[in-house]
BASE-405965 format. One record per residue (C-alpha): residue number from 1; residue in one letter; chain; x, y, z. Coordinates in pm, 1 decimal, padded with zeros to 6 digits, always signed. Example, Ala and Ser with C-alpha at 12.3 -4.5 7.8 and 13.67 -1.06 7.14 Angstrom:
// residues 2
rec k:1&r:a&c:A&x:+01230.0&y:-00450.0&z:+00780.0 .
rec k:2&r:s&c:A&x:+01367.0&y:-00106.0&z:+00714.0 .
// end
This chain:
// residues 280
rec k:1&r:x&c:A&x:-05230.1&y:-09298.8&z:-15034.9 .
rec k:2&r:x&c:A&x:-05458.2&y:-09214.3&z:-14766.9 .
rec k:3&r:x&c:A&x:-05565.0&y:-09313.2&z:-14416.9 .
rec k:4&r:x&c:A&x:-05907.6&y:-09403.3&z:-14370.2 .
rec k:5&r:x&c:A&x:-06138.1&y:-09086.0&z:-14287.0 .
rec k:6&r:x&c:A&x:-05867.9&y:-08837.3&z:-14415.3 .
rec k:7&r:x&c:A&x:-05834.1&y:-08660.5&z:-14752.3 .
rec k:8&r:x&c:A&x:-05515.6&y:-08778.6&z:-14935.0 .
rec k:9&r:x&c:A&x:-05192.8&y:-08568.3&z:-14867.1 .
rec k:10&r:x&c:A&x:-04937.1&y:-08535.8&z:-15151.8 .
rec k:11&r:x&c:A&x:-04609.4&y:-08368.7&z:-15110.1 .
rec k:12&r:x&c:A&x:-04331.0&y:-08286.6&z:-15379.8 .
rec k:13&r:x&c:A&x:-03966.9&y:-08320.3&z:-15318.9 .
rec k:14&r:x&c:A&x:-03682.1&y:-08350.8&z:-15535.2 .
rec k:15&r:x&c:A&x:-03530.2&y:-08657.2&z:-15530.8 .
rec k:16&r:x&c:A&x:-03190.2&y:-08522.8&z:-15434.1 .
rec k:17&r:x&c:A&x:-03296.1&y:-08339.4&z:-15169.2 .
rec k:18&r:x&c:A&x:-03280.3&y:-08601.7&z:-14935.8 .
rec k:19&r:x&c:A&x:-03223.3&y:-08405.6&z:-14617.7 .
rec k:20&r:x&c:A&x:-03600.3&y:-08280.8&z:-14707.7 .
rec k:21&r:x&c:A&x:-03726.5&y:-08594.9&z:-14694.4 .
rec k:22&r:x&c:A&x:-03616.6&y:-08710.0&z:-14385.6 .
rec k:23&r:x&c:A&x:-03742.9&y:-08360.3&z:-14272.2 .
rec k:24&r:x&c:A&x:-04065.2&y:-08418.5&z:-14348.4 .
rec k:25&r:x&c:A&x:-04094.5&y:-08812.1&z:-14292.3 .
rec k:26&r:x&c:A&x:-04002.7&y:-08749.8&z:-13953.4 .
rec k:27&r:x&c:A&x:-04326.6&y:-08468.9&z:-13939.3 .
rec k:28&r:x&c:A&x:-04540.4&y:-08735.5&z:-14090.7 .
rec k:29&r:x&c:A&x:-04450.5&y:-09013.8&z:-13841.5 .
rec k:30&r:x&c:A&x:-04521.3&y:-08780.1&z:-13546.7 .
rec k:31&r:x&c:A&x:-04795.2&y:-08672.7&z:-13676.7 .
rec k:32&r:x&c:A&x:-04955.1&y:-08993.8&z:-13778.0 .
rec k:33&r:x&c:A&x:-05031.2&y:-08893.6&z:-14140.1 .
rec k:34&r:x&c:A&x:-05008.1&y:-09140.7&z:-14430.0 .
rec k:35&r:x&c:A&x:-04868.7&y:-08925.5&z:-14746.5 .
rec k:36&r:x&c:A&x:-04736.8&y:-09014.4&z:-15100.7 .
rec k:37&r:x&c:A&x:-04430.4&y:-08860.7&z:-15197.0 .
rec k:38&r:x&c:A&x:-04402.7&y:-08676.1&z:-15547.1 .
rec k:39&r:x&c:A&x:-04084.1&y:-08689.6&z:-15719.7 .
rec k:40&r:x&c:A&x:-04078.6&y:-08292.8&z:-15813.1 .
rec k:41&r:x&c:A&x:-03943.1&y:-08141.1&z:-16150.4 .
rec k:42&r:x&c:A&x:-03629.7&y:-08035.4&z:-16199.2 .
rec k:43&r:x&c:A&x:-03472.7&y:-07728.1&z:-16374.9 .
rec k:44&r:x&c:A&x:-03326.2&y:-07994.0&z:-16625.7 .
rec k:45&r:x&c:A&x:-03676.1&y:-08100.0&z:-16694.7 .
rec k:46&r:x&c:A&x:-03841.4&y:-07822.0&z:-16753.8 .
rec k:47&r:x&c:A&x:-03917.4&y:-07830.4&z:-17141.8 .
rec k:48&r:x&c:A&x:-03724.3&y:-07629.6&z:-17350.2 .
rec k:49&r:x&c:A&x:-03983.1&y:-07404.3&z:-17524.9 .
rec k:50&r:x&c:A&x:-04150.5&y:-07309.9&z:-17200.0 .
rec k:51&r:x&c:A&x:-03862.8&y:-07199.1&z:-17057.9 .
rec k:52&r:x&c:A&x:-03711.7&y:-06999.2&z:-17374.8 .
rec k:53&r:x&c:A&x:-04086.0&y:-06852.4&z:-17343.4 .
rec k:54&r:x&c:A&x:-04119.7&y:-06731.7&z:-16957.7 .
rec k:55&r:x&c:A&x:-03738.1&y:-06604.8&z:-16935.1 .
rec k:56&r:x&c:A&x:-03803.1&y:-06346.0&z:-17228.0 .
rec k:57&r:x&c:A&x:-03728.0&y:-06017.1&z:-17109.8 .
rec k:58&r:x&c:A&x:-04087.8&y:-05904.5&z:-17214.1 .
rec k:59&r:x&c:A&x:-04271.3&y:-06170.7&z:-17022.8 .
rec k:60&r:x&c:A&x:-04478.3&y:-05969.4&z:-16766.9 .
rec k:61&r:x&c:A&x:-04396.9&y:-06193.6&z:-16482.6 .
rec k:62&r:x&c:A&x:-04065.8&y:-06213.9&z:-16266.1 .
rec k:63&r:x&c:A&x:-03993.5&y:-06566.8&z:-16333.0 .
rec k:64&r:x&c:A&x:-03713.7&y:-06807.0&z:-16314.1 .
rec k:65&r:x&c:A&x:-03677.5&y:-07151.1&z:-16380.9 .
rec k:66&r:x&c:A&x:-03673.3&y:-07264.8&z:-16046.3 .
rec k:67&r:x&c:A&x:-04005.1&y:-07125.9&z:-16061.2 .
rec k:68&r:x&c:A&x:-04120.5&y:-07333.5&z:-16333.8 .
rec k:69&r:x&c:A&x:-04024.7&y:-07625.0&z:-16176.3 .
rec k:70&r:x&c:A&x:-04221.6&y:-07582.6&z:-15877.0 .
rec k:71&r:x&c:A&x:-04538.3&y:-07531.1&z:-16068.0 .
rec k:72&r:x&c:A&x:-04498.1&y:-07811.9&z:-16300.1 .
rec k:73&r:x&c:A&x:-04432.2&y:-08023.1&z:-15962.7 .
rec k:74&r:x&c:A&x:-04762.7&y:-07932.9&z:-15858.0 .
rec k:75&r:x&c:A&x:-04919.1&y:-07992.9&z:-16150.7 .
rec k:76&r:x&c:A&x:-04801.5&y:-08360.3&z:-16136.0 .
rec k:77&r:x&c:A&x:-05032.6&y:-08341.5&z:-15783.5 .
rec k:78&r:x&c:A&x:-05305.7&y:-08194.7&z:-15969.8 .
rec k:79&r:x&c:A&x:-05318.1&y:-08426.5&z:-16236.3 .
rec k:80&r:x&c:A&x:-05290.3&y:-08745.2&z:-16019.8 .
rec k:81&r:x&c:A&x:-05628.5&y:-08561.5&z:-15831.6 .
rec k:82&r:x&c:A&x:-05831.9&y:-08598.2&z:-16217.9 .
rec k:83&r:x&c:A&x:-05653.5&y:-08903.7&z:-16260.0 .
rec k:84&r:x&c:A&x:-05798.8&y:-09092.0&z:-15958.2 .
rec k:85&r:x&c:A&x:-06090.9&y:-08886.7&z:-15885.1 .
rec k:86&r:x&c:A&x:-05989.0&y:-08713.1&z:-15562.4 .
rec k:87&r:x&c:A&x:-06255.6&y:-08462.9&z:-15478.3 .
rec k:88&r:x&c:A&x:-06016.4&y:-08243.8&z:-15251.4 .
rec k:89&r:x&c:A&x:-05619.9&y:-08329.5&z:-15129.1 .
rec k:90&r:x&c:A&x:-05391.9&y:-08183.3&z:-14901.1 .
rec k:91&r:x&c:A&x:-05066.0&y:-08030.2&z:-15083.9 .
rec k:92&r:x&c:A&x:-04760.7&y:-07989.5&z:-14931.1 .
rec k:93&r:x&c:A&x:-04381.7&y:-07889.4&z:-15003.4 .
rec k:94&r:x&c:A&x:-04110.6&y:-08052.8&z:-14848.1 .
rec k:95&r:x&c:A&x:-03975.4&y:-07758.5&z:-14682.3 .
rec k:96&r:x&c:A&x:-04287.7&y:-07750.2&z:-14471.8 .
rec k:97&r:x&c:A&x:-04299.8&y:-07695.7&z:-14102.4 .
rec k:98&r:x&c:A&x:-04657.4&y:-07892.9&z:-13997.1 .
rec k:99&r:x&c:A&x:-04827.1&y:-07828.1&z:-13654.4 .
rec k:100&r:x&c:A&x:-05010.9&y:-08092.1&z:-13458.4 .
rec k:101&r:x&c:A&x:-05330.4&y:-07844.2&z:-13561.3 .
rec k:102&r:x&c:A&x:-05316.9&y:-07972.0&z:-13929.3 .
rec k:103&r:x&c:A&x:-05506.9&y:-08273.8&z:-13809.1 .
rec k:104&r:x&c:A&x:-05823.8&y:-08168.0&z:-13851.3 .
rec k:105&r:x&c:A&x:-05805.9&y:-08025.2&z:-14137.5 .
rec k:106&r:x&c:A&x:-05776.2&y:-08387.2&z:-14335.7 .
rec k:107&r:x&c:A&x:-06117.2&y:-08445.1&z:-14244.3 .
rec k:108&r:x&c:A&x:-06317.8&y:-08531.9&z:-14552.5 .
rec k:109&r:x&c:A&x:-06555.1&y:-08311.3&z:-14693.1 .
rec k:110&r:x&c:A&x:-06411.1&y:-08004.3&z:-14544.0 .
rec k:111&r:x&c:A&x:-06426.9&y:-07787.2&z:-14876.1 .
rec k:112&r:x&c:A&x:-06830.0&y:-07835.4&z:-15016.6 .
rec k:113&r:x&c:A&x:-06911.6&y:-07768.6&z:-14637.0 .
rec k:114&r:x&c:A&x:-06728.1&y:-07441.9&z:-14628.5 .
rec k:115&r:x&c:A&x:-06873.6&y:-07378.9&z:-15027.1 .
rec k:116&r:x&c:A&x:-06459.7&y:-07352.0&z:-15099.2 .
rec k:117&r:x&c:A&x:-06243.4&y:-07391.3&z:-15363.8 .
rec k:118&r:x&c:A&x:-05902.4&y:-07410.5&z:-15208.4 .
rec k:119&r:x&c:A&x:-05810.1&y:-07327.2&z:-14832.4 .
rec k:120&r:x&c:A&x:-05482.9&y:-07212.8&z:-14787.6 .
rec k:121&r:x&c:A&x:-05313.5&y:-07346.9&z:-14494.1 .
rec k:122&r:x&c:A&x:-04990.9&y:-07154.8&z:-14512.4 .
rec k:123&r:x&c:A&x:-04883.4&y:-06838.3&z:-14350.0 .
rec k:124&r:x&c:A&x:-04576.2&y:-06648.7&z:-14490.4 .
rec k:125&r:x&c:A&x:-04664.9&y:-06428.0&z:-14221.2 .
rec k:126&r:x&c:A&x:-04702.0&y:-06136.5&z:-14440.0 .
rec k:127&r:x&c:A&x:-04996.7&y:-05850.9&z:-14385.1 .
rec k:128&r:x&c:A&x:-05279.3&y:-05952.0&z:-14602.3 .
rec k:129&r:x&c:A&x:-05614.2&y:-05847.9&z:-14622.4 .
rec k:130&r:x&c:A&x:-05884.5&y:-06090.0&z:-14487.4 .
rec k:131&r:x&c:A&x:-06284.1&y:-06139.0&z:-14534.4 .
rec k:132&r:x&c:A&x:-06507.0&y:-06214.4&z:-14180.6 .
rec k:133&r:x&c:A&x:-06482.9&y:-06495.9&z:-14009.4 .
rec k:134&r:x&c:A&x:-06675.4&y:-06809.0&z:-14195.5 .
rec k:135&r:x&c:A&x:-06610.6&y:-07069.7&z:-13910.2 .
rec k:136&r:x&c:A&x:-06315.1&y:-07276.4&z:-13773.6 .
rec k:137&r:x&c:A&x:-06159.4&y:-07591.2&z:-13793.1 .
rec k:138&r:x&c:A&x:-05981.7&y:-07680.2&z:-13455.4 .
rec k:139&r:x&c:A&x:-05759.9&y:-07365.2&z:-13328.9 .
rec k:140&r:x&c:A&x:-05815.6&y:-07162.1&z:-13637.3 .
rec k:141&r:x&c:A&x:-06033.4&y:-06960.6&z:-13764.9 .
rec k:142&r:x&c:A&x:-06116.5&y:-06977.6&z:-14155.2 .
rec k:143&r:x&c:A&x:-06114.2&y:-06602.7&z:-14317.8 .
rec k:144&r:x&c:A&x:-06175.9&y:-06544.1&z:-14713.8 .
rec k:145&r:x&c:A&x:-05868.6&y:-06445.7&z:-14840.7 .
rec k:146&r:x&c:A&x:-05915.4&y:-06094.1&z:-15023.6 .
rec k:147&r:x&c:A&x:-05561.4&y:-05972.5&z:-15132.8 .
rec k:148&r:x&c:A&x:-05215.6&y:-06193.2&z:-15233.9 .
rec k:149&r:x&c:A&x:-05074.7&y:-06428.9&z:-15012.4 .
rec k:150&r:x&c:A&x:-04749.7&y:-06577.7&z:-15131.5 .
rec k:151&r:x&c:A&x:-04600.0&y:-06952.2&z:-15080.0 .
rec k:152&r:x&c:A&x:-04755.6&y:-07315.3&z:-15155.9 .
rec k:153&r:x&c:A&x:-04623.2&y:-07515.1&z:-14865.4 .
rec k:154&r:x&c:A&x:-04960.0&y:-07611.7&z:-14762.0 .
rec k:155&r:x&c:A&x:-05316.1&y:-07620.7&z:-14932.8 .
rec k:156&r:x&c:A&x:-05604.1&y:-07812.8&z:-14965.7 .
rec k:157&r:x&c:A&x:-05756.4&y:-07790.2&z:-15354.1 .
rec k:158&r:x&c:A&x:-06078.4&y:-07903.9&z:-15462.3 .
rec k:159&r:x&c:A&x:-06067.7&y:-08135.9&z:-15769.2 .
rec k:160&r:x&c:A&x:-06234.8&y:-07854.5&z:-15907.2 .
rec k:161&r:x&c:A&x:-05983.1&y:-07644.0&z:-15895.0 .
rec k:162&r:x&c:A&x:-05749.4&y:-07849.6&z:-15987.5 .
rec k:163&r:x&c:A&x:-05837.2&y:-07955.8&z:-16332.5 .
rec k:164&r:x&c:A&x:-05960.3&y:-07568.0&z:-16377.2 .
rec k:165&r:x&c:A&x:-05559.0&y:-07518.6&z:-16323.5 .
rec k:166&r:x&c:A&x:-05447.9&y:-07775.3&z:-16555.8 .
rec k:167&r:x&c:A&x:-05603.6&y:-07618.9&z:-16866.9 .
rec k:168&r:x&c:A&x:-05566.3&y:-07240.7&z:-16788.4 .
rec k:169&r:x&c:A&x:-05386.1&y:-07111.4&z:-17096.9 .
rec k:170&r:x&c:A&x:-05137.6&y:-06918.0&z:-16847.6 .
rec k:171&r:x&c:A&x:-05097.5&y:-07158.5&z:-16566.0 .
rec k:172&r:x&c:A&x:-04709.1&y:-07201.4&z:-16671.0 .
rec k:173&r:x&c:A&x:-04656.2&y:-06816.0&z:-16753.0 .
rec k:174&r:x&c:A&x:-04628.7&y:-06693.9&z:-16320.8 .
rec k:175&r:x&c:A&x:-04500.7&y:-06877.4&z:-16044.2 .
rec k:176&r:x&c:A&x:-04768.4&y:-07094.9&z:-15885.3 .
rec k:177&r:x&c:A&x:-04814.9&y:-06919.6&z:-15549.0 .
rec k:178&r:x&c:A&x:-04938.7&y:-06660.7&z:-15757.4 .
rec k:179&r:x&c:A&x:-05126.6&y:-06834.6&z:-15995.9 .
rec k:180&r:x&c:A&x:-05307.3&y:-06994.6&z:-15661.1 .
rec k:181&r:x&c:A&x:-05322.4&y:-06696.3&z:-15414.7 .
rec k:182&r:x&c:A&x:-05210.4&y:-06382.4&z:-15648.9 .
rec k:183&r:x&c:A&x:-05334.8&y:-06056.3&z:-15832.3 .
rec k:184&r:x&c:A&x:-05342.6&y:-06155.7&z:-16145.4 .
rec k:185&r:x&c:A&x:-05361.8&y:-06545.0&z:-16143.7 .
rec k:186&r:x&c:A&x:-05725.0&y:-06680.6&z:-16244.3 .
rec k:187&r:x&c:A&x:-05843.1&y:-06796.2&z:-15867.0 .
rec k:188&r:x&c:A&x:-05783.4&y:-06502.6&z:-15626.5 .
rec k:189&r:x&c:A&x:-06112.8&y:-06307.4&z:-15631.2 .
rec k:190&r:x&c:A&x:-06268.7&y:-06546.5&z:-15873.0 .
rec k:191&r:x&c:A&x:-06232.7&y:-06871.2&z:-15715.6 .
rec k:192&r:x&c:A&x:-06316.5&y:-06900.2&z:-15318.8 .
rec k:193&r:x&c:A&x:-06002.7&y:-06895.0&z:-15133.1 .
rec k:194&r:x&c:A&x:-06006.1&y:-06912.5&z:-14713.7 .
rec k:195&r:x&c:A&x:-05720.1&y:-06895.3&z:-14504.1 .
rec k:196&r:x&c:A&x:-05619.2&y:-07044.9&z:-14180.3 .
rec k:197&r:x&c:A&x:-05578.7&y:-06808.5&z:-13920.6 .
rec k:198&r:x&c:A&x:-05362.5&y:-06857.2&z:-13753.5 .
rec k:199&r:x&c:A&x:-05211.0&y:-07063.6&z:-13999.5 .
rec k:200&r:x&c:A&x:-05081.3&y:-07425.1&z:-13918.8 .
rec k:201&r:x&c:A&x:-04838.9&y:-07473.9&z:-14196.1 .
rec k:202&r:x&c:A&x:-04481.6&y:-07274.1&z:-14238.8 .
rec k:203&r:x&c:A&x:-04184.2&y:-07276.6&z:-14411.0 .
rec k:204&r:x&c:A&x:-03859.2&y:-07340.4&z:-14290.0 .
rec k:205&r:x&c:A&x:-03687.0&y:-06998.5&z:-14408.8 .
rec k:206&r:x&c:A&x:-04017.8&y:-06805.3&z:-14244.7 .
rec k:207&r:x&c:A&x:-04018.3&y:-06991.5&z:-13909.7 .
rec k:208&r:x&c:A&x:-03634.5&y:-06932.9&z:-13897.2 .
rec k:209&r:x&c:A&x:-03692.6&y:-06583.1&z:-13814.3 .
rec k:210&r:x&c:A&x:-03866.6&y:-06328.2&z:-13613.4 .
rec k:211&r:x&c:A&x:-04251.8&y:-06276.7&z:-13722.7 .
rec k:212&r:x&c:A&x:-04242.3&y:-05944.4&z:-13903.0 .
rec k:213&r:x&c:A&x:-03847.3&y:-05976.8&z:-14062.9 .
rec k:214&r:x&c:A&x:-03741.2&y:-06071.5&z:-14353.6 .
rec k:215&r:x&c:A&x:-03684.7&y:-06478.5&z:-14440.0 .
rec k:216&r:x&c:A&x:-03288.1&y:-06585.3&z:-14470.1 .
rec k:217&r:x&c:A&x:-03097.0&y:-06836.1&z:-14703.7 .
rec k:218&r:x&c:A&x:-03108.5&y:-07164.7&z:-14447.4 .
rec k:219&r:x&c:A&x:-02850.1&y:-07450.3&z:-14519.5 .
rec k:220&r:x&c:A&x:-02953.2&y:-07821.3&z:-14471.7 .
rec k:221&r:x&c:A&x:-03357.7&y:-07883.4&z:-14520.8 .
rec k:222&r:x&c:A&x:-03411.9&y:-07523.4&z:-14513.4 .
rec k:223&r:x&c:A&x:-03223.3&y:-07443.4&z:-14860.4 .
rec k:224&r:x&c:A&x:-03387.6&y:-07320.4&z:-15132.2 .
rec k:225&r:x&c:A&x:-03384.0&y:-07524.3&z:-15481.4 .
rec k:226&r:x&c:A&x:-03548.1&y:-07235.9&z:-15639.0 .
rec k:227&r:x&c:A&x:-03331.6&y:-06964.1&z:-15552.9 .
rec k:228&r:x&c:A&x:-03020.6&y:-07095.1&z:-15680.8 .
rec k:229&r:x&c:A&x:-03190.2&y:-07040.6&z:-16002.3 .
rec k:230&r:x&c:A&x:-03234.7&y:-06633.8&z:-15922.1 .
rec k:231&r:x&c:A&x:-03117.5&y:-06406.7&z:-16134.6 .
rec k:232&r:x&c:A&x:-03095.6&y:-06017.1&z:-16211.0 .
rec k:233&r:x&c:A&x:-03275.8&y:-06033.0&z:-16569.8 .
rec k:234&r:x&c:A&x:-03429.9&y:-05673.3&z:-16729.2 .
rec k:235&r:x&c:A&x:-03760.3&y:-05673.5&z:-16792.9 .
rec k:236&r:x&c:A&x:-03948.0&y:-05479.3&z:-17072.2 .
rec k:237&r:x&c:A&x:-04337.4&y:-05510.5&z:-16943.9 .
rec k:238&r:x&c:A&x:-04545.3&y:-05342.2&z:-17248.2 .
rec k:239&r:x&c:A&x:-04800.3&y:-05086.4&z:-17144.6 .
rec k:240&r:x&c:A&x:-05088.2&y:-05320.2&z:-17315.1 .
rec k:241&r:x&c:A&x:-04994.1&y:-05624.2&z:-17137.8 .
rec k:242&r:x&c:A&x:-05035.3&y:-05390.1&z:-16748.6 .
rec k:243&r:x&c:A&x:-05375.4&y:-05267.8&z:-16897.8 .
rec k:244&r:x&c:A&x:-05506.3&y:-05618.4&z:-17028.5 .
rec k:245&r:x&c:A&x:-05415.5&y:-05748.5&z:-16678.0 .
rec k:246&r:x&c:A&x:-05534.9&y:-05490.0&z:-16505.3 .
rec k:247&r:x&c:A&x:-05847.0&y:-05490.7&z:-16662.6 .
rec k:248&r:x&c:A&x:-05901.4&y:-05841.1&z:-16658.7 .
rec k:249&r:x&c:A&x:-05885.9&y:-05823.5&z:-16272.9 .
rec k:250&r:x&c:A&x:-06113.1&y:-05504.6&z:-16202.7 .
rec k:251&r:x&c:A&x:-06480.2&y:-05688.5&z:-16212.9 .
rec k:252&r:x&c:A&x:-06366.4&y:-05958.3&z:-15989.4 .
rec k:253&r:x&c:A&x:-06233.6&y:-05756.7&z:-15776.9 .
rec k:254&r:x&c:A&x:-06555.4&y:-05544.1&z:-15763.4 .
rec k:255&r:x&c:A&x:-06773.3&y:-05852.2&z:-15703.1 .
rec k:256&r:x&c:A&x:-06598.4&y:-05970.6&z:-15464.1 .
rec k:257&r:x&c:A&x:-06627.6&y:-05632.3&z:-15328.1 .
rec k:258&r:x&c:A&x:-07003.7&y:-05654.6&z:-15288.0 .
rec k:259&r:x&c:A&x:-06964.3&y:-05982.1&z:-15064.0 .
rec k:260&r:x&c:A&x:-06643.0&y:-05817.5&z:-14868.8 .
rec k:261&r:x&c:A&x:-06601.2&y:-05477.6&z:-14879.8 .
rec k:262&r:x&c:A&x:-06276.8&y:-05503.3&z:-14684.4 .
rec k:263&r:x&c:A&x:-06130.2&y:-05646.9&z:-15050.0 .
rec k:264&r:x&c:A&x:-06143.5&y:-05292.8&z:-15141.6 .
rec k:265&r:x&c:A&x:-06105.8&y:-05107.2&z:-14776.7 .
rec k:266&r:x&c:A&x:-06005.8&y:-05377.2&z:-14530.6 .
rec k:267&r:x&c:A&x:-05680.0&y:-05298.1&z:-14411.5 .
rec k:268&r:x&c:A&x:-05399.4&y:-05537.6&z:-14445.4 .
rec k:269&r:x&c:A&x:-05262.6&y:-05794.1&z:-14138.0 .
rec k:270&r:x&c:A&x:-05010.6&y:-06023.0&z:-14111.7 .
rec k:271&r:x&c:A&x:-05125.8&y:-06438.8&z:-14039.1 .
rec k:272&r:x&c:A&x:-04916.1&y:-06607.0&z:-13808.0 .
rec k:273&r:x&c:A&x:-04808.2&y:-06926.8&z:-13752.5 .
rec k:274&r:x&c:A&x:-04995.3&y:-07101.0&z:-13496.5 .
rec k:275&r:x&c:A&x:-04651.3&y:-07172.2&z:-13305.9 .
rec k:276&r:x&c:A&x:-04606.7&y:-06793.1&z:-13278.9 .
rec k:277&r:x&c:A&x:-04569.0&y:-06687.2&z:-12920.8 .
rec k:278&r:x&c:A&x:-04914.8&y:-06433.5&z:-12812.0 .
rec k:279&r:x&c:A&x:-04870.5&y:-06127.6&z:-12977.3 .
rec k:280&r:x&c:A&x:-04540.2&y:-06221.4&z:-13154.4 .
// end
């Protein structure tokens, strides 16, 4: 589903989490924006082998279930994009706060103008290191993003990208904010990521508190699915597995470098949300 002149917008949502989708039908009707609703995965769903895999205590990642879910959620969203040929779509979670500035970022084509893979709309509104400025859509300016920059509420992904994901041997062994904008998943300083600054996209927990604190457990549309799945677990990370990863990240990281030195010097600031009061 798409409106004529806009990229499609997808957004996951479990189908018992109705109070979420009222929450974001009601953004979408405001807003004016035609989007198709993806039933998302549940812990129950998850299959049995992966999980009994990522919950190890050796697995190198902290990882839950809930976790799981989410990424093979988006992964539905991903696949429909190969499915039906979508060069780029707008992703979204249903615990998404969406400002009026999204709008022109469904313009078509936005991504092979900008040479980008996936443009992160998001801000968790924690410090992260950022690239020049490449140009702007609307309000906000669009900055290479050069260090880890948790939360999927809100991207745009190039087809691309999207069936690279699909077939990466470890895109169900980290959660998928980090597989997206993290050290150590296969797109951050490989892939061309730009953020929004500021950003136009939020999450509930984030926008429920002061820029600069820490987010809080919300009740109604603002409660987590995947944190009820959080547990304590010990973890037994094996010195080869830190230096293979490690490794594997150091000559993208030094590329990247030559384009933006700040990936290796730039210091760190946090992205706010565009409906952050001046100098909040």
């Amino acid at each position: 589903m798409s409106a004529p002149g806009r990229i499609p917008v997808f957004w996951v949502n479990v189908d018992t989490r109705t109070d979420r989708r009222d929450h974001m039908e009601a953004q979408f009707a405001d807003l004016g924006i035609a989007a198709e609703r993806i039933s998302a995965v549940t812990v129950a769903q998850v299959p049995a082998d992966t999980a009994a895999r990522v919950t190890r205590p050796e697995h190198f990642f902290k990882f839950t279930l809930g976790d799981l879910a989410c990424g093979l959620s988006h992964q539905r969203i991903w696949r429909i994009m190969a499915e039906r040929d979508l060069s780029e779509a707008l992703v979204l979670e249903d615990d998404a706060v969406l400002s009026p500035e999204i709008l022109p970022f469904l313009e078509p084509g936005l991504l092979v103008r900008l040479g980008a893979d996936l443009l992160r709309l998001e801000t968790r509104r924690q410090p992260v290191q950022l690239g020049h400025r490449l140009g702007a859509v609307g309000r906000c300016e669009l900055h290479e993003l050069l260090s880890t920059h948790r939360g999927t509420a809100g991207y745009i992904i190039s087809r691309a990208a999207a069936e690279a994901s699909l077939v990466c041997p470890n895109v169900n062994d980290m959660a998928v904010d980090r597989f997206l904008f993290g050290r150590f998943g296969p797109h951050l300083w490989r892939s061309r990521i730009l953020q929004a600054v500021p950003g136009p996209v939020i999450q509930l927990d984030v926008l429920s508190v002061e820029p600069g604190a820490k987010a809080i457990a919300l009740t109604g549309p603002g409660r987590s699915e995947i944190s009820r799945f959080r547990v304590k677990r010990t973890r037994r990370r094996k010195l080869g597995d830190i230096v293979a990863y490690t490794l594997a990240d150091l000559l993208p990281l030094l590329r990247l470098a030559v384009r933006s030195p700040a990936a290796l010097f730039g210091a760190r600031r946090p992205v706010p949300f565009i409906g952050d009061p001046p100098g909040g």
